[in-house]
Residue, then its C-alpha position, 0 to 999 in steps of 0.5 A: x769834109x772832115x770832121x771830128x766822130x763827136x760831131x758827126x755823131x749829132x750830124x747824124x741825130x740831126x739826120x734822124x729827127x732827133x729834136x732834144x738830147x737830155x744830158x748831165x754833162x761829163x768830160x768824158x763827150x766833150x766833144x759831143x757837146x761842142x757838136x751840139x753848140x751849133x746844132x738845132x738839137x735843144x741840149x736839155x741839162x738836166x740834174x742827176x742822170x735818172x732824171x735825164x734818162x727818164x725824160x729820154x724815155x718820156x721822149x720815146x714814148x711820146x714822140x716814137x722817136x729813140x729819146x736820147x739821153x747822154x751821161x758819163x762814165x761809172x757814176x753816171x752811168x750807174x744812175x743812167x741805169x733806172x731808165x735802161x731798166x725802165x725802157x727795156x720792161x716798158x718796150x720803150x725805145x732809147x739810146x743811152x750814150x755813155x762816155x768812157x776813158x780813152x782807150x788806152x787807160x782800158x784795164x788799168x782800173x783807171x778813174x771811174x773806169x767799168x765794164x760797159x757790156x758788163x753792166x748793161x748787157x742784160x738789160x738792153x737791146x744791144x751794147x756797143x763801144x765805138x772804137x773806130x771813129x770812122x763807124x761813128x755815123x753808122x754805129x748812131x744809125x744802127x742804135x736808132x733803128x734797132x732801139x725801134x725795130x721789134x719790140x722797141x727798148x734801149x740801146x747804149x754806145x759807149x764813147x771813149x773820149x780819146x775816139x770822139x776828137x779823131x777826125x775823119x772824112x766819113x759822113x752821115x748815113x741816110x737813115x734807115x727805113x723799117x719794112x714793117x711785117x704784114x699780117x698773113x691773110x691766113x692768119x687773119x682769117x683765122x682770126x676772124x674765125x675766132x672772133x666770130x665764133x666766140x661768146x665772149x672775146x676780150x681784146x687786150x691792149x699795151x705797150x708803145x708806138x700806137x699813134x691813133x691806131x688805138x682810136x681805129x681799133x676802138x671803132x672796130x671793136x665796138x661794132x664788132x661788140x669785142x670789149x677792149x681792156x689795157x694792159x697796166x699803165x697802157x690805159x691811153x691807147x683806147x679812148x676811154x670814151x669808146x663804147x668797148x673801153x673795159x678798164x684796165x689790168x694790173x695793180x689796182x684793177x677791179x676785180x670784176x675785170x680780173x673775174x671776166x679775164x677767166x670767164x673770156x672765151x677768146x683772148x686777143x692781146x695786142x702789143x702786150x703779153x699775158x704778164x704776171x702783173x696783167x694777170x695777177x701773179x700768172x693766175x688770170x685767163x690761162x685755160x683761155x684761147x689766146x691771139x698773140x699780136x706781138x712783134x718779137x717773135x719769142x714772144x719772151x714777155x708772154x706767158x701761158x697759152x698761144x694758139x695764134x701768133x702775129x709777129x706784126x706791129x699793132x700798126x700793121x694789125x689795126x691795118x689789116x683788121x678784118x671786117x666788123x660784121x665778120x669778126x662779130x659773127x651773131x654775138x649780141x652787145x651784151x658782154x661788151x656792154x657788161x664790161x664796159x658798165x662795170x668800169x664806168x661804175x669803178x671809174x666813177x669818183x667817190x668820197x674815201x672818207x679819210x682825214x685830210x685831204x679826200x682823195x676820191x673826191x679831189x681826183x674827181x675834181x681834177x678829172x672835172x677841171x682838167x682839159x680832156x687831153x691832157x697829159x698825166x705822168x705817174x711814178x710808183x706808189x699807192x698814190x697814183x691809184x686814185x689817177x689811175x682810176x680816176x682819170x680819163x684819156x682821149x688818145x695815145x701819148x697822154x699818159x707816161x708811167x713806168x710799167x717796171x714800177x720805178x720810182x722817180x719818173x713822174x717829175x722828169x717825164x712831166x718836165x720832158x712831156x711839157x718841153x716837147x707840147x708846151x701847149x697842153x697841160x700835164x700834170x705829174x701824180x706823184x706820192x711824197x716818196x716818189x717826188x723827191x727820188x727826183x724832184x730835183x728835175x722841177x729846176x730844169x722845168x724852170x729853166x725852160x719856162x716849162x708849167x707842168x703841174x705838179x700833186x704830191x699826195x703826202x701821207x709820210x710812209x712808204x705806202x704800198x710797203x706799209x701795206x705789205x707789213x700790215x698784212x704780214x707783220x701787224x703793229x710793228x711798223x719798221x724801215x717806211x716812214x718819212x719826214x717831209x719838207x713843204x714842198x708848196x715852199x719849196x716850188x716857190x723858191x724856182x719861181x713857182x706858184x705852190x700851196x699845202x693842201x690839208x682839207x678836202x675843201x681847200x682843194x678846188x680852189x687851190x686847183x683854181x689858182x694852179x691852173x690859172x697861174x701860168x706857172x710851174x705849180x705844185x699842191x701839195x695833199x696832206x693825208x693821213x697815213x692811215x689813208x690807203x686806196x678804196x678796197x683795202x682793210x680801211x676802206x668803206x665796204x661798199x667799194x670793196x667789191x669793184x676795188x681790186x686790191x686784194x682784199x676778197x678775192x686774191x690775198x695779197x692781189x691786184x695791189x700787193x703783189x710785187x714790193x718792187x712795184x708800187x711804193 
């Protein structure tokens, strides 16, 4: 039957399970949306193309499933870019398709004409153009696999306008099954070998696709006495708790993991490499003997010593696993049993002591009163730290945060998390910088009766930036101060149930009456902006030594070390 490419394009994501596309439309795919007229794909219109691609790549992560997110050319494509960036740091599969101008306006400079390949060619998997309407099935199908094979990132076609309404008698293509590699026996017995011999091994886990192998692992680790530590923002692939949960790497850690990272004496990295943020800017656990469980085979994201590398999947190792009392060896439980103490007392909530809103303790009170699997998206920002700290998870999937540091996810990934489980509570962390880079997602939440909940910690500044000008240029604030609206008032206008939260006692409640609204909610925190996280110069001494932020051992450490990251 003949059909046009634009259509054969969704018959094909139809084929592949696609279940939303995330989009802000463009005459450039017309075509692609008449397509989805009819389709059983949900078309969520969303309102800036950040926002589309963040909840595309909230669909990734979630789902395993490429999240999908269309856009149109030169503007649209450039604000597309935050989430390819995102997808390709994070490991995270997409596919951003991208229209363009019909072919034969191609350089003449034409409106909102760009170079494709140009823009995106170092941040993505692969860049196509589909030129021949024919290929249009196959070209999906080759995105789709690619985006998940090896180490999982983005993948963008270009769609000429002029291509999308050309028919042709092609048809969908079945999608195609991905062989996945097996550790070699050889490779596992050596392994085992290590661990057994090893005094004190450390497990370390990130990145993507885990479904419930993290829960497996976990199991295997505590009666192999292996601890079990996170890479940063991967801390939902071990159930917090598991007897071998250590805590988690990267801005923020304690700096009592940080130490043990060196006094390792086997590493084991799974899904992740060894990173400048896991590591402290490459200076943690570099002497130390390494197992490199990471499917690409450059091993690119890692850095430092290899002894023993498995180009496998974390699904194929966790399969594959030798037996516990063989990996165990004659250790005993005490070094899993020290970490894991070390992060029940970090993890612990307590009071700051600030003016405003306490944080410590409303995070402890969120911790308490929200469901055990709930789902926490996160920007950038010195606000999430008290989320990161402070908040469990129970399984992979419950937490969406950009690896990359961008700003601006927290709103559409809890928009996309509460459309793809409406039935579980999510709730976006943001600080007030972070909200409004894409707040204005919130109406598409509204539009779908999505509830998620959202916490906007506003202390008026650019908090991790004026950190960094606190310690290096002291009493000459400059570039990082905000004025802010009232956002509870705001929320309201959609519909919403909102309140402005300026004391510490306030809290509870209000988070009362969120939660049993039903609706779309947002409490917004007023702190004070002389407020940072415990550890730093203005906090209570006695949760300097377990904060990790820099402030005793490392200079600008586990907080400070990267700008771009955390604002």
């Amino acid at each position: 039957m003949s059909q046009s490419a634009g259509h054969l394009i969704v018959r094909q994501l139809e084929a592949h399970g696609v279940r939303r596309v995330y989009s802000v439309p463009g005459e450039s795919f017309l075509d692609v949306l008449d397509g989805l007229h009819d389709s059983p794909v949900s078309t969520v219109v969303c309102r800036q193309e950040g926002g589309a691609g963040f909840m595309a790549l909230a669909e990734g992560r979630k789902t395993g499933i490429p999240g999908i997110a269309m856009v149109t050319r030169g503007p649209g494509a450039a604000n597309a870019m935050i989430a390819v960036h995102t997808a390709w740091q994070d490991a995270t599969p997409l596919v951003l398709f991208v229209g363009l101008i019909p072919v034969a306006d191609r350089g003449r400079d034409s409106f909102q004409e760009f170079s494709l390949e140009g823009w995106f060619s170092t941040t993505a998997k692969r860049v196509a153009v589909l030129d021949d309407e024919h290929r249009a099935a196959e070209t999906v199908a080759e995105a789709l696999q690619l985006a998940v094979s090896g180490r999982p990132g983005p993948v963008v076609i270009g769609l000429p306008e002029d291509v999308l309404v050309r028919m042709t008698d092609a048809d969908v293509v079945p999608p195609r099954s991905l062989a996945a590699a097996v550790p070699p026996p050889a490779a596992m017995e050596e392994l085992a070998s290590r661990l057994a011999a090893a005094a004190r091994p450390l497990v370390v886990v990130g990145g993507d696709g885990w479904g419930d192998d993290g829960g497996k692992l976990a199991s295997w680790a505590a009666e192999a006495q292996v601890p079990v530590a996170a890479d940063w923002r991967a801390y939902d692939v071990v159930p917090h708790g598991s007897p071998a949960w250590a805590g988690w790497l990267g801005y923020g850690r304690a700096d009592t993991l940080a130490a043990r990272l060196d006094e390792a004496d086997l590493l084991v990295f799974v899904g992740c490499g060894r990173t400048d943020v896991l590591s402290d800017g490459y200076t943690k656990g570099f002497n130390t003997p390494t197992v490199l469980v990471l499917p690409d085979p450059d091993a690119a994201t890692h850095s430092g010593r290899i002894n023993l590398h498995l180009a496998v999947s974390p699904s194929s190792f966790v399969a594959a696993l030798p037996a516990a009392a063989e990996a165990r060896g004659s250790r005993g439980s005490g070094w899993m049993e020290a970490l894991a103490e070390d992060q029940r007392r970090y993890a612990t909530p307590r009071p700051d002591n600030s003016p405003g809103v306490d944080l410590g303790v409303a995070f402890g009170v969120l911790e308490e009163r929200l469901p055990a699997d709930k789902v926490v998206t996160y920007g950038a920002g010195n606000a999430t730290l008290w989320g990161h700290r402070y908040l469990t998870h129970h399984g992979f999937g419950s937490l969406i945060g950009p690896r990359n540091g961008a700003m601006g996810l927290a709103v559409p990934a809890a928009v996309a998390a509460s459309l793809i489980e409406p039935d579980r509570q999510v709730v976006a962390v943001c600080g007030d910088g972070d909200f409004l880079m894409n707040a204005q997602e919130l109406a598409v939440a509204a539009a779908h009766g999505a509830a998620p909940l959202v916490i906007v910690v506003d202390n008026g500044i650019y908090g991790t930036i004026v950190l960094h000008q606190r310690n290096h240029y002291p009493d000459r604030p400059s570039g990082t101060s905000m004025v802010n609206p009232d956002f509870a008032d705001w929320i309201r206008s959609f519909g919403g149930h909102g309140e402005r939260v300026e004391k510490t006692e306030e809290f509870g409640p209000a988070l009362e009456r969120a939660l049993s609204s039903g609706k779309l909610a947002l409490l917004h925190l007023v702190t004070d902006p002389e407020t940072m996280p415990p550890g730093t110069a203005n906090a209570p001494e006695e949760l300097a030594e377990v904060a990790g932020f820099g402030a005793a051992d490392a200079g600008d450490g586990g907080l400070a070390a990267a700008d771009e990251v955390s604002r």
